[in-house]
C-alpha positions as CSV (number, residue, x, y, z in Angstrom):
1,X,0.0,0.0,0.0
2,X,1.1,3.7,-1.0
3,X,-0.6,6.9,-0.6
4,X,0.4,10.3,-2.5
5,X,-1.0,13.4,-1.9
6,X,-3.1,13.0,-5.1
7,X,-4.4,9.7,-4.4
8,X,-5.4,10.6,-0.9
9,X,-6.9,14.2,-2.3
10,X,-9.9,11.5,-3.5
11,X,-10.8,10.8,-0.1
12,X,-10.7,14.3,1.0
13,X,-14.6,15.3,0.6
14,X,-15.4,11.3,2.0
15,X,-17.8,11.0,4.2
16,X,-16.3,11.0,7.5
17,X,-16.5,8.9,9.9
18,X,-16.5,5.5,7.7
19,X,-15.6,2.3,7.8
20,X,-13.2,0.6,5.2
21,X,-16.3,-0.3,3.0
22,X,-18.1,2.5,2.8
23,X,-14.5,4.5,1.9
24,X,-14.1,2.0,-0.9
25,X,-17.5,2.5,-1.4
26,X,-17.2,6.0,-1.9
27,X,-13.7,5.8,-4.3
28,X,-15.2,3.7,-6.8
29,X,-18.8,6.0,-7.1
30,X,-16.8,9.1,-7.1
31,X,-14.6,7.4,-10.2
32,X,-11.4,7.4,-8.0
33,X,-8.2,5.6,-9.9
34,X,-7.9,2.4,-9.4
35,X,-4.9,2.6,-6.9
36,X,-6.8,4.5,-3.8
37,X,-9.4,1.3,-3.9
38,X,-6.7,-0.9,-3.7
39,X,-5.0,0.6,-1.2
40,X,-8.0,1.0,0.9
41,X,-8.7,-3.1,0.3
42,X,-4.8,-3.5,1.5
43,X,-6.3,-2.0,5.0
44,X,-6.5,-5.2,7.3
45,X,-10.2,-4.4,9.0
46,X,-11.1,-5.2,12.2
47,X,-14.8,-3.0,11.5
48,X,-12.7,-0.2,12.5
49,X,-14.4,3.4,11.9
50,X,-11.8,5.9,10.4
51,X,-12.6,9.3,11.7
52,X,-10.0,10.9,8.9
53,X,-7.5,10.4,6.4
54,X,-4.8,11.3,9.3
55,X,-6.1,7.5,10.4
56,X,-5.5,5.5,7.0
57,X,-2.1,7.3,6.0
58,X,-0.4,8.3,9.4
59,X,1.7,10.3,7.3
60,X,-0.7,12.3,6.0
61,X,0.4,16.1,5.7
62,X,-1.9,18.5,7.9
63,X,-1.4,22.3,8.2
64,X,1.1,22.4,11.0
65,X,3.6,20.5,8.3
66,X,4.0,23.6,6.5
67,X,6.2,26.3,7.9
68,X,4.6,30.0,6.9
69,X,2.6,32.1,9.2
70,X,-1.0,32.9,7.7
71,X,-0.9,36.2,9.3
72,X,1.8,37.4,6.9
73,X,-0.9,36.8,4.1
């Protein structure tokens, strides 16, 4: 399983919280590429509910990975 940025963009309007089958699910009605369903059926379940993407990829990129100050803007 690998996630970029773009593959894990298709998740980003998903209907959170989810579980694995309703996120793949989601990716193949939304016409996501082929790779984010695979990754997502690479996900050993346990009927976990994934409250975010932050939960599938732990390396998921979140605003406090970027190092500018908003109030410069």
């Amino acid at each position: 399983m690998y996630w970029t940025l773009e593959l894990a963009s298709y998740l980003s309007d998903a209907p959170w919280p989810a579980n694995k089958d309703e996120l793949i699910d989601y990716a193949i009605r939304t016409g996501a590429p082929l790779e984010v369903v695979e990754n997502l059926q690479s996900i050993e379940d346990e009927g976990e509910i994934y409250e975010s993407m932050e939960e599938i990829w732990p390396d998921y990129p979140t605003d406090e990975d970027y190092l500018w100050n908003e109030d410069e803007y």
